[in-house]
Backbone as a ProteinNet text record, in pm:
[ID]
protein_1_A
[PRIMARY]
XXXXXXXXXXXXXXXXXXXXXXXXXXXXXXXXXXXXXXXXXXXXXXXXXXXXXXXXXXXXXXXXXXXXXXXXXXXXXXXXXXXXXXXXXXX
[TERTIARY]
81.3	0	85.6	190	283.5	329.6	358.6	425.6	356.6	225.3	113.4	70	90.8	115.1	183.9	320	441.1	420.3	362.3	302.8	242.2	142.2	36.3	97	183.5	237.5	347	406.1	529.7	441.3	347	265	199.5	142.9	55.1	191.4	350.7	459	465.3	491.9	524	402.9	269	202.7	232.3	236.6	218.7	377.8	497.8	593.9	555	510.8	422.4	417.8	289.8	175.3	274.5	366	427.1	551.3	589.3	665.2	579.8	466.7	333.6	374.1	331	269.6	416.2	553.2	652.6	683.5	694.3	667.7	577.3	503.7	303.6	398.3	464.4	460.1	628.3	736.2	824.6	799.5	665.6	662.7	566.3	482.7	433.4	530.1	609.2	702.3	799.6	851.1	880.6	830.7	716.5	657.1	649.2	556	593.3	689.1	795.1	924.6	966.6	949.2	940	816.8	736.8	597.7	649.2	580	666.4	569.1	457.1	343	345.2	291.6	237.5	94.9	87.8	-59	-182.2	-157.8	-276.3	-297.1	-208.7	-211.7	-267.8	-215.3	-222.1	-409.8	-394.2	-607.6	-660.2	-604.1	-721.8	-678.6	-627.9	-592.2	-691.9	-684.6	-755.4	-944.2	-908.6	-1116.7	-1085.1	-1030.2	-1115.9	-1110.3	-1032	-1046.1	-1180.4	-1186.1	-1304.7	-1426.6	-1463.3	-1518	-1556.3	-1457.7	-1447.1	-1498.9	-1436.3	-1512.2	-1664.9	-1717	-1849.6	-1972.4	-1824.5	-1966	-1980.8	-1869.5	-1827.1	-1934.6	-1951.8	-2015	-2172.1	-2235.5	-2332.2	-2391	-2302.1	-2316.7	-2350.4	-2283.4	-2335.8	-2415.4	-2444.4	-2566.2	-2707.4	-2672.2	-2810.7	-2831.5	-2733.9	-2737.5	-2813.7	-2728.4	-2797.6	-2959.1	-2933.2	-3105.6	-3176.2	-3140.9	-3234.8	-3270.4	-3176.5	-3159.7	-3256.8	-3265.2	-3312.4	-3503.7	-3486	-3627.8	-3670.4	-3602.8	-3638.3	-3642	-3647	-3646.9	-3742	-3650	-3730.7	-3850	-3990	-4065.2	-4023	-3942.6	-3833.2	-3792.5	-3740.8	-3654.6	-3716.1	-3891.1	-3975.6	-4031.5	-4042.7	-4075	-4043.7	-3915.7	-3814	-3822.4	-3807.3	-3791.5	-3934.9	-4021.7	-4211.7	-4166.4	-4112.2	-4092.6	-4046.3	-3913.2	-3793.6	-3901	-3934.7	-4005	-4117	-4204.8	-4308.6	-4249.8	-4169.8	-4098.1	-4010.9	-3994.4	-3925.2	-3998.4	-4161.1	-4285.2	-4309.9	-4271.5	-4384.8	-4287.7	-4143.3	-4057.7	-4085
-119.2	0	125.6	152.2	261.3	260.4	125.5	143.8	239.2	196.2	249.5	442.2	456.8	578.7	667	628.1	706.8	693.1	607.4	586.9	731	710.4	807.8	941.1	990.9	1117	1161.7	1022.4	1093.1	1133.9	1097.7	1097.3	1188.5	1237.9	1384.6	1502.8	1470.2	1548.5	1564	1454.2	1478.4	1536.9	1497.1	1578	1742.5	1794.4	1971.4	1999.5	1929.7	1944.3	1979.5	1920.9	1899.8	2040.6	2050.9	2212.3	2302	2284	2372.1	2433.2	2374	2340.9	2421.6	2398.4	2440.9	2550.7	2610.9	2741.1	2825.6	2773.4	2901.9	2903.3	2775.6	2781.9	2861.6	2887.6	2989.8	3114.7	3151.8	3303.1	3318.3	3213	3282.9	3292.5	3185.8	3242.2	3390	3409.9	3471.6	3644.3	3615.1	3731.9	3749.8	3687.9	3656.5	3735.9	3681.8	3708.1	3892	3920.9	4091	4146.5	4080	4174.6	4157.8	4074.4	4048.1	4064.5	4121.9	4185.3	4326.9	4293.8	4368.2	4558.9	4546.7	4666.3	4637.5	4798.2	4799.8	4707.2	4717.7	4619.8	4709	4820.4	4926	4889	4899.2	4892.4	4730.3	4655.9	4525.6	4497.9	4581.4	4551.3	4624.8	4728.3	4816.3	4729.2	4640.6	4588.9	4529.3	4435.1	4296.4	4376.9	4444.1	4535.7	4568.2	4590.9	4637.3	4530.4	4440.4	4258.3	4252.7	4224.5	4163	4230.2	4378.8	4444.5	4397.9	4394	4362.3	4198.8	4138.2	3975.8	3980.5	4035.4	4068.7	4121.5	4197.6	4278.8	4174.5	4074.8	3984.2	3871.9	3830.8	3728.6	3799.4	3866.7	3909.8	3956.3	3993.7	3993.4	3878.6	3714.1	3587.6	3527.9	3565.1	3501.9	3569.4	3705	3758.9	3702.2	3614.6	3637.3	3456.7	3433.1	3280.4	3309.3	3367.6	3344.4	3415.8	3517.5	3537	3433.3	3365.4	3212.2	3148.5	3098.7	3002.9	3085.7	3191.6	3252.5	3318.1	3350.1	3453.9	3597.4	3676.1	3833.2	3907	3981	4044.1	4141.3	4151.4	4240.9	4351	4400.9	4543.9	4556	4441.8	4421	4395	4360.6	4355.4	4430.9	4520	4668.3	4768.2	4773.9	4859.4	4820.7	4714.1	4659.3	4692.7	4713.7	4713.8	4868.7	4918.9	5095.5	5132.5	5096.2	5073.9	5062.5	4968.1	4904.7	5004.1	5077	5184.3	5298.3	5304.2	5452.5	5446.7	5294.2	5307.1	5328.2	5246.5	5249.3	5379	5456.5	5594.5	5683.4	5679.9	5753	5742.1
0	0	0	91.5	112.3	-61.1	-115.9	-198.8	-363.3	-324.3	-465.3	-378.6	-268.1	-278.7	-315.5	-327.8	-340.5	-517.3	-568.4	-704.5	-746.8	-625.2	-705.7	-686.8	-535.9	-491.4	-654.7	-648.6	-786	-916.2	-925.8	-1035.5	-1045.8	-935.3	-943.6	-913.1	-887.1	-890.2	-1053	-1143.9	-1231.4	-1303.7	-1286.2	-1330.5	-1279.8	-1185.7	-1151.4	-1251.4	-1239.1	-1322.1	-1469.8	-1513.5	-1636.5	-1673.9	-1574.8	-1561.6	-1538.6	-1502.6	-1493.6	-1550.2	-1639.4	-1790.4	-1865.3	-1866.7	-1968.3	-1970.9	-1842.9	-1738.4	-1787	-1815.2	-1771.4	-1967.5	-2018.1	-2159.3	-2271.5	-2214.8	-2247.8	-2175.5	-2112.8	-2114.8	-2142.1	-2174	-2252.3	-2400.6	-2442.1	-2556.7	-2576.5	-2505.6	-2515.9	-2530.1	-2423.7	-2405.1	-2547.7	-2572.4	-2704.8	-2813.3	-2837.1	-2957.5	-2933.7	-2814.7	-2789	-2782	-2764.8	-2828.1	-2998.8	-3058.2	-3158.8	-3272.6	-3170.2	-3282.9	-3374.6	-3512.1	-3585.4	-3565	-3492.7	-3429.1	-3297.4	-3282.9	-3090.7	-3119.5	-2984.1	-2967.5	-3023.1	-2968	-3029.2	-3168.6	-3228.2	-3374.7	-3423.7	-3345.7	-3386.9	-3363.3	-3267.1	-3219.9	-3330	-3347.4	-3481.9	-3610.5	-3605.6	-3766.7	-3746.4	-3640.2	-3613.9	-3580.1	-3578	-3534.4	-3656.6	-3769.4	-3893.4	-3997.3	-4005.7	-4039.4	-3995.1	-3891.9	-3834.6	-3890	-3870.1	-3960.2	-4076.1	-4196.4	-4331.6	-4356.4	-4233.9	-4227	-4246.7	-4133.3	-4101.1	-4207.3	-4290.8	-4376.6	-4522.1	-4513.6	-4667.2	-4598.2	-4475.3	-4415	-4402.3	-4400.1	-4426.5	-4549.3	-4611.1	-4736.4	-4861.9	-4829.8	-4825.8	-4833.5	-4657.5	-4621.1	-4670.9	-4713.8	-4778.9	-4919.3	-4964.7	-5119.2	-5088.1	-5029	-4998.5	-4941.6	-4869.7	-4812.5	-4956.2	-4980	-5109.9	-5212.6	-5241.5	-5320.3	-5294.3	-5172.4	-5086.9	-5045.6	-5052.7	-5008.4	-5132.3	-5185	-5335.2	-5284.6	-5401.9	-5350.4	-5211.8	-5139.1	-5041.4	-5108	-5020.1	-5049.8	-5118.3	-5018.6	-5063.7	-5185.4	-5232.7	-5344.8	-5471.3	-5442.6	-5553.2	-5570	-5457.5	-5466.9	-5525.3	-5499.1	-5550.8	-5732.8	-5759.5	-5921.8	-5972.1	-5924.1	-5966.5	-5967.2	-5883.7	-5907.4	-6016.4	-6048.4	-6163.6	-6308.3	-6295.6	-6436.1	-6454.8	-6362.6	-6363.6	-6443.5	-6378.9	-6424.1	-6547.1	-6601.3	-6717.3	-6798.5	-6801.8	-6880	-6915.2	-6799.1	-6789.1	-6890.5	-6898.8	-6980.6	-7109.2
[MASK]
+++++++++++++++++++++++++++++++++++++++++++++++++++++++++++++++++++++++++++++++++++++++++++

């Protein structure tokens, strides 16, 4: 019995060893990379907020074309074309 403890004690040692390899590995790289970033962070967040932006508006932009596909033209959009075609008649 003594002997399957010292089992489990080295085992949950080498496990926190482990975690803790992890733990000092995750912030020299981390440190790293911020000295080696080729921008300040400021800069690096407004790149990454206007990406994201530009994602957003290409990803919505998509999904409208698909749902239109999939649903056919919005009211709006048959509206707008019933206007178009009125006013071409009327010229």
């Amino acid at each position: 019995m003594a002997h399957e403890k010292e089992q489990k004690e080295s085992g949950l040692a080498d496990a926190g060893a482990f975690m803790l390899g992890g733990l000092v590995g995750a912030l020299v790289g981390a440190i790293a990379m911020i000295w080696n970033a080729p921008r300040s962070g400021v800069q690096t967040r407004t790149e990454i907020r206007e990406r994201g932006l530009e994602l957003r508006a290409q990803a919505e932009s998509v999904a409208a074309e698909a749902r239109e596909k999939v649903e056919g033209p919005s009211p709006e959009a048959l509206i707008a074309e019933a206007k178009e075609a009125a006013r071409r008649l009327r010229n």
